[in-house]
N, C-alpha and C positions, 0 to 999 in steps of 0.2 A: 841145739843151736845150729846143728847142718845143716846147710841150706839156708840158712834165714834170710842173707844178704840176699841169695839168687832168687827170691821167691818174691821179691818185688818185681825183679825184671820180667818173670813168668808173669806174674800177673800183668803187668803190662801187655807186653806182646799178645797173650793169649786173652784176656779177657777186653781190654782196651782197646786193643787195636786188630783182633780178630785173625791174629797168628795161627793156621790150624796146628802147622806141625813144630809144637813147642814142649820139653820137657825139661823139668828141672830133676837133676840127677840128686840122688840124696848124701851118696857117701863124697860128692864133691873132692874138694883138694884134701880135706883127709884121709879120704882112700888112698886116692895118688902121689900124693905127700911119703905116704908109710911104703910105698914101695921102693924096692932097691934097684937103683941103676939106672931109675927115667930122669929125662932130663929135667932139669929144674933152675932158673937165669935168676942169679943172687947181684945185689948189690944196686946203683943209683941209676945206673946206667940201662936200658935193655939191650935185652941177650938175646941169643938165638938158640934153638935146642937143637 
């Protein structure tokens, strides 16, 4: 299920609206997520990192 959300936008951009340079990344925010130390804006509000 990684990627799933983003893979509508991909297709948008790239196939609909003729975006060349479009990639959908696959390990998304669960790679980014598991790492230690990066910023990451909790709560209702937005953050800044």
């Amino acid at each position: 299920r990684i990627g799933e959300r983003s893979s509508h936008t991909w297709f948008v951009l790239k196939e609909l609206l003729g975006q060349a340079n479009v990639k959908n990344y696959d390990g998304s925010w669960t790679e980014y997520g598991s790492l230690v130390g990066v910023p990451v804006a909790l709560g209702d509000e937005p953050g800044t990192a």
